[in-house]
C-alpha positions as CSV (number, residue, x, y, z in Angstrom):
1,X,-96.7,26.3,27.1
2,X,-93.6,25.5,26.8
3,X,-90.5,27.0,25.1
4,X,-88.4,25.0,22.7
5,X,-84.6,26.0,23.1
6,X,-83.1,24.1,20.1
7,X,-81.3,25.7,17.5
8,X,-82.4,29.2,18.5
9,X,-85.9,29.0,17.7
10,X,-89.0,29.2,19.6
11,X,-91.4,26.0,19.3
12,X,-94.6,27.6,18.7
13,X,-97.7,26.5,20.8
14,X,-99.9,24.4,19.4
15,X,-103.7,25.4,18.7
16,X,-106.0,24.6,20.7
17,X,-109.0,22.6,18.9
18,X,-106.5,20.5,16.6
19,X,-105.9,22.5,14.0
20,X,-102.8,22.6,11.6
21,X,-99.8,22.4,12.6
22,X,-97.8,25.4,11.5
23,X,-94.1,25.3,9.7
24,X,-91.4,26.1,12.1
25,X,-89.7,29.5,11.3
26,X,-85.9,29.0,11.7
27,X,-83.1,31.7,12.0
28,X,-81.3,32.1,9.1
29,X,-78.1,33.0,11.9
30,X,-77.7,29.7,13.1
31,X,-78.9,27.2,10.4
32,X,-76.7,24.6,9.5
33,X,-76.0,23.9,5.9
34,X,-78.2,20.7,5.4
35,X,-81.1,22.8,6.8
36,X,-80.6,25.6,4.4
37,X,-81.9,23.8,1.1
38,X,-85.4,22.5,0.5
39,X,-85.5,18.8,0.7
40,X,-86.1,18.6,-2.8
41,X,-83.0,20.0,-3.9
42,X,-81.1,17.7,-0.9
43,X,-77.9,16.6,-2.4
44,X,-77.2,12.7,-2.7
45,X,-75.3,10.6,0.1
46,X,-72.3,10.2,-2.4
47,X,-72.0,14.3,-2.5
48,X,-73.1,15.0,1.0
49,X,-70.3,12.5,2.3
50,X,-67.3,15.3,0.6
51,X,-68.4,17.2,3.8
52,X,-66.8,14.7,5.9
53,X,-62.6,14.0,5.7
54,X,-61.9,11.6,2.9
55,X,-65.1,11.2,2.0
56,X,-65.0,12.3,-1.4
57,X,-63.1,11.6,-4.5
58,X,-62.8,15.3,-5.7
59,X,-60.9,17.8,-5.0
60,X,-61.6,21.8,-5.6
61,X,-59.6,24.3,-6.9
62,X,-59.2,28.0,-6.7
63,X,-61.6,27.9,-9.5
64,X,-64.3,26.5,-8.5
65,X,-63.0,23.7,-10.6
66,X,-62.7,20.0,-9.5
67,X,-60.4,17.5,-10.5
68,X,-60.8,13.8,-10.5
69,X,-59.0,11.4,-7.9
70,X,-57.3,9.9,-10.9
71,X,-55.6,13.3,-12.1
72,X,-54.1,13.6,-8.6
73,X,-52.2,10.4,-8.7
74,X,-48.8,10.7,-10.6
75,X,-48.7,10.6,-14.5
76,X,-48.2,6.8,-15.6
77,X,-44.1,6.5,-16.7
78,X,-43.4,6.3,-20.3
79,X,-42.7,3.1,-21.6
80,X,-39.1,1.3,-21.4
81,X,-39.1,1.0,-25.5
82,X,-40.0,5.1,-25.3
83,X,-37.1,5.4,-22.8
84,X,-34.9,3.6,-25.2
85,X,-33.4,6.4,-27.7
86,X,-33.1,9.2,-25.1
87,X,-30.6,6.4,-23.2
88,X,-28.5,5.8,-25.7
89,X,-28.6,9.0,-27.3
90,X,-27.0,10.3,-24.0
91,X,-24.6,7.0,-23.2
92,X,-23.4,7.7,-26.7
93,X,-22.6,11.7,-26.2
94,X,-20.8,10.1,-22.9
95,X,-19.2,8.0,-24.7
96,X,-18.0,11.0,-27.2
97,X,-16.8,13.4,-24.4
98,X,-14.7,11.1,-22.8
99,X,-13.0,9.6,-25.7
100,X,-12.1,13.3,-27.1
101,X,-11.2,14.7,-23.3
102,X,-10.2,12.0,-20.7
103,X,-9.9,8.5,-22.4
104,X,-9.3,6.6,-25.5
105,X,-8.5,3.2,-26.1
106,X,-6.4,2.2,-28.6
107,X,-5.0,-1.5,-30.2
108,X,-1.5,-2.9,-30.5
109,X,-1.2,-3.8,-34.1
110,X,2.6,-4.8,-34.2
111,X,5.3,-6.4,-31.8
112,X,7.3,-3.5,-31.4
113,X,6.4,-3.1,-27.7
114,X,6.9,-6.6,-26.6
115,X,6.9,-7.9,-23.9
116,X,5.1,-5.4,-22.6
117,X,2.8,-5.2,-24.8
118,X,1.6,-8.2,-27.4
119,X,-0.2,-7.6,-30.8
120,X,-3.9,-7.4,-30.1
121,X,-3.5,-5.8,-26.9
122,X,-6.2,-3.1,-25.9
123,X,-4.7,-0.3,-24.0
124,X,-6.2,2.8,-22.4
125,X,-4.6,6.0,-22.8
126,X,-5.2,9.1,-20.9
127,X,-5.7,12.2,-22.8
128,X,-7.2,14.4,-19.6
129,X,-3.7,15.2,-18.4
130,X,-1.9,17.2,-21.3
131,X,-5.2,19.5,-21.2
132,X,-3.5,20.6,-18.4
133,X,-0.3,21.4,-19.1
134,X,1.6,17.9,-18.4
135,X,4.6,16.6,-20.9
136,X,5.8,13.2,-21.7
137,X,8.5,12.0,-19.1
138,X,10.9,9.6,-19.5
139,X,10.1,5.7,-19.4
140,X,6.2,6.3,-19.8
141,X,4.5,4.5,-23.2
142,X,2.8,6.8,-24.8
143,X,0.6,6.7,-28.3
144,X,1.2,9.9,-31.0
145,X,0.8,10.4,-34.3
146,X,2.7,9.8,-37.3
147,X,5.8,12.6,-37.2
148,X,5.6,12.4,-40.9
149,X,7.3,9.3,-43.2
150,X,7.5,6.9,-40.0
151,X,4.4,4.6,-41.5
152,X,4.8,5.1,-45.4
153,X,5.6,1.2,-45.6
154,X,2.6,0.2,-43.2
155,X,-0.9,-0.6,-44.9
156,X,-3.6,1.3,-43.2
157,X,-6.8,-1.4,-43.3
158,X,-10.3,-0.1,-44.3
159,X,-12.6,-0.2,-41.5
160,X,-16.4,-1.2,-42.2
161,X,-19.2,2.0,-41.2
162,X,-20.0,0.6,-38.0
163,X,-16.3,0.5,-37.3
164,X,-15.4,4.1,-38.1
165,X,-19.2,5.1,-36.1
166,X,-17.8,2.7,-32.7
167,X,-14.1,4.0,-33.6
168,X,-15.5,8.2,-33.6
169,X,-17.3,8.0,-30.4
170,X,-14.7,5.7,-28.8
171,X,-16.0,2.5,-27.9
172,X,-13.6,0.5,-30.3
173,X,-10.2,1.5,-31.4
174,X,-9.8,3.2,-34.3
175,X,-8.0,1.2,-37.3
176,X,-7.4,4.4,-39.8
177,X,-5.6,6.8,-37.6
178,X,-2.1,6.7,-37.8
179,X,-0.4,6.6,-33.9
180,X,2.2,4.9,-32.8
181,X,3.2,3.6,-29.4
182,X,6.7,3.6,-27.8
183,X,8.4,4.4,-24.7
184,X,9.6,7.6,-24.0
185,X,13.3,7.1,-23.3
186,X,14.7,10.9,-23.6
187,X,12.9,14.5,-23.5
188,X,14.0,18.1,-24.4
189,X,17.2,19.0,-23.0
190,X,18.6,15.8,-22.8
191,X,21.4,13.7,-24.2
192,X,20.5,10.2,-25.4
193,X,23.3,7.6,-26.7
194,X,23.9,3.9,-27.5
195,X,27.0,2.4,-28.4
196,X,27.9,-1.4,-29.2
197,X,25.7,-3.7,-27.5
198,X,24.6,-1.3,-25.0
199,X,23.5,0.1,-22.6
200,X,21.4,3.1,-22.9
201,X,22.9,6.2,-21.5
202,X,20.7,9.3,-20.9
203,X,22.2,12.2,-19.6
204,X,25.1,10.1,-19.4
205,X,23.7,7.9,-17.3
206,X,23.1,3.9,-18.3
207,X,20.0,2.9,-18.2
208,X,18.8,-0.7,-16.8
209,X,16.3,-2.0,-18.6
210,X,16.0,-5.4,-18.2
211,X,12.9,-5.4,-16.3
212,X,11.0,-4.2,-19.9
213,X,13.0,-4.4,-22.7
214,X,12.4,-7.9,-24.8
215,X,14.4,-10.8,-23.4
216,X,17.1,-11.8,-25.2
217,X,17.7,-8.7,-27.0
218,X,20.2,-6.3,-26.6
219,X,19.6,-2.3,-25.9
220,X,20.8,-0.8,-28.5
221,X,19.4,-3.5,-30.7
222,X,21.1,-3.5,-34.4
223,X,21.2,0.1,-34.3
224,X,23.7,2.0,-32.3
225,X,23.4,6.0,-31.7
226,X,24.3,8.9,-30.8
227,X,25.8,10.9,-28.9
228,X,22.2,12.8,-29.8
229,X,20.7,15.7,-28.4
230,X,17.0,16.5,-27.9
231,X,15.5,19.9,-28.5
232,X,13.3,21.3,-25.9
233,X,9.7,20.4,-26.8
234,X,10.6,16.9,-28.2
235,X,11.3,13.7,-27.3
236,X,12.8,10.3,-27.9
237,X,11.3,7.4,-28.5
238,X,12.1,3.7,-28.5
239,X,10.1,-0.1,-28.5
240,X,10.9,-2.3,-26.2
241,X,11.2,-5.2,-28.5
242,X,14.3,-3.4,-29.9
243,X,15.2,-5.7,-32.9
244,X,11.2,-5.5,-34.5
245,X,10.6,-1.8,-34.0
246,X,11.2,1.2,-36.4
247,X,11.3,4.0,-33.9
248,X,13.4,7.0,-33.2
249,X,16.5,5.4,-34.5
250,X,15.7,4.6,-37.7
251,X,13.7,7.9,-38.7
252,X,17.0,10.5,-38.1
253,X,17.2,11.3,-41.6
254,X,13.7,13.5,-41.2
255,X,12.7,16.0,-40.1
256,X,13.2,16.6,-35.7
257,X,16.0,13.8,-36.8
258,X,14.2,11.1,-35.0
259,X,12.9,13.1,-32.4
260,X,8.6,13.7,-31.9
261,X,6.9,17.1,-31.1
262,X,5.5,17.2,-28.1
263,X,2.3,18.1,-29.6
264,X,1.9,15.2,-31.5
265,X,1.9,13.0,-28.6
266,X,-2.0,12.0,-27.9
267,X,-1.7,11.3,-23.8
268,X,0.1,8.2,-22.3
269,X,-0.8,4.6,-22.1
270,X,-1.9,3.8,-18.2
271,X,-3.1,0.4,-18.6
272,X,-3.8,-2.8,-20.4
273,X,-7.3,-2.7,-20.5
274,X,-8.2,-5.8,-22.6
275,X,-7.7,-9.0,-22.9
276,X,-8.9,-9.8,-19.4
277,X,-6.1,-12.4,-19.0
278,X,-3.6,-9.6,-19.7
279,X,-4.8,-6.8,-17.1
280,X,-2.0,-4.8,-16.3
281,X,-0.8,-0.8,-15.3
282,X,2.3,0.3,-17.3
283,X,4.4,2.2,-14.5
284,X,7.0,3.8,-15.2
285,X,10.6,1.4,-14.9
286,X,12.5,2.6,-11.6
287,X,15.9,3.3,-13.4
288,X,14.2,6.9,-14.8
289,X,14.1,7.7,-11.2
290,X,18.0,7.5,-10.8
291,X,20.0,10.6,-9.4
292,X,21.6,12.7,-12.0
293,X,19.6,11.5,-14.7
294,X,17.8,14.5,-14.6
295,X,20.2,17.7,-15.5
296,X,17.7,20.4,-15.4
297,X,16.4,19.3,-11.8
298,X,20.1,18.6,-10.5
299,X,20.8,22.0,-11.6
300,X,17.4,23.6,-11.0
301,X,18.2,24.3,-7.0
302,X,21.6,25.5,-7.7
303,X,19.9,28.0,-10.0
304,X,17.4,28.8,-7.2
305,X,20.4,29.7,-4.8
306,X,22.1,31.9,-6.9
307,X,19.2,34.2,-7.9
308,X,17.9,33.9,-4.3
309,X,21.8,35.2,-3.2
310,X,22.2,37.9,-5.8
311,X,20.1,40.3,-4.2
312,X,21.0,39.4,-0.6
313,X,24.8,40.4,-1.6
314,X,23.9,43.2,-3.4
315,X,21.7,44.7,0.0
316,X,24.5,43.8,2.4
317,X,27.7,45.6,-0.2
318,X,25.2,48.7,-0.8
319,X,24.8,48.7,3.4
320,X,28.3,48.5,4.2
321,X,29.4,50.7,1.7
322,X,26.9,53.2,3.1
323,X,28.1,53.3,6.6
324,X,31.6,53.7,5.0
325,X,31.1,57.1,3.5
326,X,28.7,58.7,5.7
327,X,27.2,61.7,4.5
């Protein structure tokens, strides 16, 4: 007799005189899985196969539920034409936000600015920087709106719907508003004159302006000035094509007498954006960086001195004075 040692079980012996074989008894502690089901109810190769690493093409869940190969894989993207509306729904909100905060472009519909700048001209002018405190400085162009009477003479044209839709969100210039664009010659606090064929005096010093002003011409252009003086919060304004431009000089009969608010001034004109030919930065001219020109920063450290020395003297007479009468 022998004695079987597979699985745990005993092979029983086998009758003598040939009779039937008996059914193995098996342990129910060490059966595997396959041998716990009766062959009838033995599951297919396709199913028996999830036992093994990537055999199957399910996958269980928590549940008890399974879910197909094809749900794992990631959801198919949505089609470009789908895409579409939500792009330009956002490029156009882009579009808004930085033509109302940062930038805005703006044409040249007259010569006053030549040769600097020449009808048709696109130009892009930064609006970012006054949200944050910063006024117009001399010699910079800058675009602002209509004081009030300085474009009663000009015709405003009637721009088309798609040209006021292009013109509100800021990709196309906007033909209806009424701005200007000059170059800041004088701000508040400062003297501004021009006698005779020139030149330019600010502050009482000339300015040399040959580098911008329209050749040929001269700077006072057929209208001499001043002596004229700019309130705080204001400034003075002038073309550079000074025979074909009705700015500050010919407007002193209103009201600031020539002179723009601050306020109305919509940011300064950085560059020439458009045509491509014409690509260009507008820096500001080197003779509005003079010595002198300036009187509140020529007298701004003297001030500093003073009320930095006030109290110093006042400590040292109060000390002395002190050790004088003792008590």
């Amino acid at each position: 007799m022998a004695v079987g040692a597979r699985s745990g079980t005993e092979e029983p012996e086998e009758p003598a005189g040939g009779g039937e074989t008996p059914q193995p008894v098996t342990s129910s502690v060490h059966q595997s899985p396959a041998q716990s089901q009766p062959e009838s109810s033995a599951r297919s190769p396709r199913s028996a196969s999830s036992d093994r690493p990537g055999g199957s093409d399910t996958l269980g869940t928590p549940g008890g539920k399974e879910v197909s190969g094809s749900m794992r894989r990631a959801k198919k993207p949505r089609a470009f034409w789908k895409e579409l509306p939500i792009l330009i729904g956002i490029a156009l909100l882009l579009a808004l936000l930085i033509k109302t905060f940062l930038v805005q472009a703006f044409s040249i519909p007259s010569d006053s600015m030549q040769d600097t700048l020449q009808r048709g001209d696109r130009v892009l002018v930064d609006k970012l920087t006054p949200w944050f405190g910063s006024k117009p400085e001399r010699g910079e162009v800058v675009v602002f709106h209509d004081p009030g009477g300085w474009l009663n003479e000009t015709p405003t044209p009637e721009p088309n719907p798609v040209q006021k839709v292009l013109s509100f969100i800021g990709l196309m210039p906007s033909a209806e508003e009424k701005d200007l664009i000059k170059r800041v010659i004088a701000v508040g606090g400062d003297t501004v004159e021009c006698h005779g064929s020139g030149p330019v005096k600010v502050n009482g010093k000339a300015l040399k302006e040959d580098s911008y002003i329209f050749p040929g011409v001269t700077p006072c252009g057929d209208r001499a000035f001043g002596p004229i003086h700019v309130p705080k919060g204001r400034i003075w304004v002038m073309g550079d094509h000074r025979d074909d431009s009705l700015d500050s000089r010919y407007h002193q009969n209103l009201k600031g007498h020539g002179t723009v608010s601050e306020d109305e001034v919509v940011g300064r004109a950085f560059t020439i954006a458009w045509p491509i030919n014409r690509w260009a930065t507008l820096p500001v001219p080197d003779t509005f960086d003079q010595p002198g020109i300036n009187k509140a920063m020529a007298a701004a450290p003297a001030a500093l001195g003073l009320a930095g020395a006030v109290p110093i003297v006042l400590w040292r007479r109060r000390r002395l004075t002190g050790e004088r009468n003792p008590r």
